[in-house]
N, C-alpha and C positions, 0 to 999 in steps of 0.2 A: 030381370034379376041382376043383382049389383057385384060386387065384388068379394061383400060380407056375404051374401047368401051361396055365390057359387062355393067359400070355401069350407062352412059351415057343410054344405049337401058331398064336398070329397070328404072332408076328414068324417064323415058316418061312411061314406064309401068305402071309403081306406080299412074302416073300423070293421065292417064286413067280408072286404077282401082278404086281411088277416087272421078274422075267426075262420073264413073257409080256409085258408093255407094252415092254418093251424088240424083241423079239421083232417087234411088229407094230410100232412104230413103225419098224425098219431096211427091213423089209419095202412098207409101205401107200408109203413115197414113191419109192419106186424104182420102183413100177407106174405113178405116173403117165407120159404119154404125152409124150416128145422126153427131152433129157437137158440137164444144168446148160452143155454146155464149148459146145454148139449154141447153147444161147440165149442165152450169152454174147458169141459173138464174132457174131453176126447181124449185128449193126450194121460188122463191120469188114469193109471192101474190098477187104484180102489176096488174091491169088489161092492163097495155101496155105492157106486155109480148111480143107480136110481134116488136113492136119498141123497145123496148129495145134491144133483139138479134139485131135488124136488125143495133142499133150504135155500139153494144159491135163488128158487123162482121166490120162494118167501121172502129175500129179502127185498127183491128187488121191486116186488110188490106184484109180478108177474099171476100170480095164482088167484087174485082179486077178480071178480066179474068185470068185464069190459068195459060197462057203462061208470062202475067206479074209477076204475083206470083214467080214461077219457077226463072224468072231474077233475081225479087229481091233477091231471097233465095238462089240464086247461089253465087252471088255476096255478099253476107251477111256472108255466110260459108266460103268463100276466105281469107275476112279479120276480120272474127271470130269478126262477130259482131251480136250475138245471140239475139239481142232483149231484149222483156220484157216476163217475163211468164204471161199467161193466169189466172192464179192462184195469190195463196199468196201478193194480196195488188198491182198486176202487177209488183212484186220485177226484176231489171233484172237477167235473164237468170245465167251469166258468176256469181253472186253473190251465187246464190242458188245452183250452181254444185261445187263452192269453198269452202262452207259452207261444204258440207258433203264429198268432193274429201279427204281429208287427215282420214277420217273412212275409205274408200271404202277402198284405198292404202294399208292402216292397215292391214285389214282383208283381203285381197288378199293376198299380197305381201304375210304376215305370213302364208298363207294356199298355199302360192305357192312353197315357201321355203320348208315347214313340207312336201308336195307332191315330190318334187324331193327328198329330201333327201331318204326318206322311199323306192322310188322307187326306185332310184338306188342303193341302199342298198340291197333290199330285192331279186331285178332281181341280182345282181352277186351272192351273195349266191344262189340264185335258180340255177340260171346257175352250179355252182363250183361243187352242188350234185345234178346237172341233173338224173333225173329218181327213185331220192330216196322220201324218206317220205316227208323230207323238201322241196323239190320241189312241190312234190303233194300237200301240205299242203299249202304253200306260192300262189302257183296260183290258189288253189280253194278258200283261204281267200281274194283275191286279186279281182278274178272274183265274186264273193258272194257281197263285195262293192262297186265295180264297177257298178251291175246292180240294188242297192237299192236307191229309191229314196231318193236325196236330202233332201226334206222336212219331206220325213220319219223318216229317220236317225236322222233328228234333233231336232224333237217331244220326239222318243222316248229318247234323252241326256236329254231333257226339263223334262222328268216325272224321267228319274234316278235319273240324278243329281238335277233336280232343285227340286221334291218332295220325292220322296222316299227316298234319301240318303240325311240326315240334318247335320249340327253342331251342339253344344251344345246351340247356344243359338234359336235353331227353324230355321234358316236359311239353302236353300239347300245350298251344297256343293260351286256350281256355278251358278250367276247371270242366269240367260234366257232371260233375256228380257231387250232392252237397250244397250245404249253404256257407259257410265258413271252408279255411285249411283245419286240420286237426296235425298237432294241437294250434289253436288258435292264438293269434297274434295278442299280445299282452297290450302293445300301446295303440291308445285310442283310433290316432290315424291309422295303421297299418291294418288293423281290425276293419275298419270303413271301407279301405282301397279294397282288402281281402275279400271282404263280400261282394262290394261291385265288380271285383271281376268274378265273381262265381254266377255276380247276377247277368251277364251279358248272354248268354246261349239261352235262357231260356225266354229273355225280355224279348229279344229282338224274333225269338218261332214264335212267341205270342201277338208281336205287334204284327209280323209279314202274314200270317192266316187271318186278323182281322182288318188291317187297314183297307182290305176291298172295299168294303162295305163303306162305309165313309166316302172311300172315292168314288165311288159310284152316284151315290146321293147325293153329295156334295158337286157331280160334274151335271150330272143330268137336272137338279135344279137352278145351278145357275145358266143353262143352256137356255132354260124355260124362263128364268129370268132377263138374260138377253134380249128376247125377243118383244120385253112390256112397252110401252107406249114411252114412257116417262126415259128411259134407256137411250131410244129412239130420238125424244127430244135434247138429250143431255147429249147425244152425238151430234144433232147437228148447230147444237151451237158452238161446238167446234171443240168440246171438254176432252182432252186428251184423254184417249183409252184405259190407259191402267187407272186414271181417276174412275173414268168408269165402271171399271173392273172392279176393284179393289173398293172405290167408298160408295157407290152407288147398289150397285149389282150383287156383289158378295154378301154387302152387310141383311138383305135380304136372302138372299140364296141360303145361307149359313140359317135360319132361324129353323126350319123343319130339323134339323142335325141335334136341335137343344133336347128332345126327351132320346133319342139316342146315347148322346152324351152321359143324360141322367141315368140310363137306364145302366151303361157302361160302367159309370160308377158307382150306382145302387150294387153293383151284384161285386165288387171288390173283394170284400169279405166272402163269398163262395168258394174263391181262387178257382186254379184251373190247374183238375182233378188230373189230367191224362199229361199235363207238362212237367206241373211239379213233381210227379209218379216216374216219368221217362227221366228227371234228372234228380232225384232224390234230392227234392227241397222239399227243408224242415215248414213247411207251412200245412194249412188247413184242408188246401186239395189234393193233396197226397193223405191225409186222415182222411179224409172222407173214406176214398178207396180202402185201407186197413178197416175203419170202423163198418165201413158195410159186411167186408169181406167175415166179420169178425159179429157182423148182426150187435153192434154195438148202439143201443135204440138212445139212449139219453144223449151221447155224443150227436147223432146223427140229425135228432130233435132239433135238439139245439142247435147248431148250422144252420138247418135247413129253416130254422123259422128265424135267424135271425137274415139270415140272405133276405126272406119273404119278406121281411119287416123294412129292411134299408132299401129296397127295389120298389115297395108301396111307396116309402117317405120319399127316395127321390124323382118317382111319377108323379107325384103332389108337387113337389118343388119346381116340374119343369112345366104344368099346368101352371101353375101362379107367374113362372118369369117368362110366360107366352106374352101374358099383360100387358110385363113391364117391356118386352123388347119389340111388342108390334102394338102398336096405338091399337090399328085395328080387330082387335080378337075386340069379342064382345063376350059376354057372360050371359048369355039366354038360357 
């Protein structure tokens, strides 16, 4: 099988792995327990409490048999036509996930970046003095972040920097809370600087809990790399080490790291729900948490199937550039 045929049998692949996410995602929120039109009107006084739920279900299309439901929803997420949210003034959907999509981006993207770099930074060095201090020292600093929670990490950055550690005029070091100052900076640059430093505590808990993982993989492949024949040859014709390291050794060691990489950046657009929650950033993973809490099902949909959608596309993407980056992958 050729190159056309392998990609022709993922993208049907693909095409199936997203009918099933689509699938379980219409499905997993409907199980949860009460419903969106109940815990919406809770707060209101009404004595027609029951009619009321019972138009806010008519409109929303809730009162419809299931297997209709499912149609419509299907055919709705096809042509990414998400509706209106349950929520906010019934603002549509594609509005409310544009408003906060270019945060979330932000603070990924920059905690994704700060993640691989570090990783694979710190795995070749580990690797290079396998079994010394800086080895032991780098993967027990590495595993030590890797198993601290999230929102731990990011409390305690909240009490260093944002209390304990001040400037001079009473202010911590680094915002904690927000994406912007309010009221926010008028000229362009000050607005830019303004948000990067509000992005700094949350990038750097996001990159120190994942960049284990990279260096991990990243040391213990090239370890295993180390030891090839070809490695072995390239030392004794006398190829100085860091050639070795660095153009021989690495540029193989790094290729297992490429659907990681992808997988990293498929799920961007998901954000990270318990960071941007711990520092009230205006992005999509802090919505997620509200709209669940809130059984917000069209918001939720949505997310949840477009994360499914960019996490398909870029494991497809990191399949086809196996091709291009190892002669040897074959397409059987």
């Amino acid at each position: 099988m050729g190159l056309r045929e392998f990609i022709i049998r993922r993208i049907i692949n693909s095409f199936i792995l997203i009918f099933g996410a689509i699938t379980f995602n219409f499905f997993v929120f409907r199980l949860m327990p009460g419903d969106p039109a109940s815990i919406l009107i809770s707060g209101n006084l009404a004595a027609n409490q029951a009619e009321l739920a019972a138009t806010l279900r008519a409109l929303w299309g809730l009162d419809q048999p299931l297997h209709i439901q499912f149609g419509v929803y299907v055919v709705n997420m096809f042509t990414f036509n998400f509706g209106n949210s349950f929520t906010e003034g019934f603002r549509p959907v594609i509005e409310s996930i544009s408003a906060r999509l270019p945060n979330t981006l932000l603070l990924m993207g920059t905690a994704a970046i700060l993640t691989i770099i570090i990783g694979v930074i710190t795995g070749v060095a580990a690797a290079a003095k396998r079994g010394g201090k800086f080895d032991m020292g780098t993967v027990t600093t590495a595993l030590a972040f890797y198993s601290i929670p999230t929102f731990w990490l990011g409390m305690v950055f909240i009490l260093v920097f944002g209390f304990y550690l001040r400037l001079p005029n009473g202010q911590g070091i680094f915002p904690y809370s927000g994406t912007v100052s309010a009221p926010a900076p008028e000229d362009p640059l000050l607005y830019a600087m303004d948000v990067g430093h509000h992005l700094v505590l949350p990038s750097i808990t996001l990159a120190l809990v994942s960049y284990g993982g990279y260096m991990l993989v990243m040391r213990n492949n090239l370890i295993d790399v180390l030891t090839e024949d070809y490695i072995v040859t390239a030392r004794a014709k006398g190829v100085d080490e860091r050639t070795v390291l660095y153009k021989h050794a690495m540029r193989n060691a790094i290729l297992p790291l490429v659907t990681m990489i992808a997988f990293t950046f498929g799920g961007l657009i998901g954000g990270a729900t318990l960071t941007e929650t711990v520092f009230n950033w205006y992005g999509l993973g802090s919505y997620i948490f509200a709209c669940v809490m809130q059984q917000n099902y069209p918001v939720l949909q949505a997310i949840f199937y477009i994360l499914a959608l960019t996490t398909i596309i870029a494991n497809f993407i990191a399949d086809i550039m196996y091709g291009f980056l190892d002669p040897r992958v074959r397409y059987d």
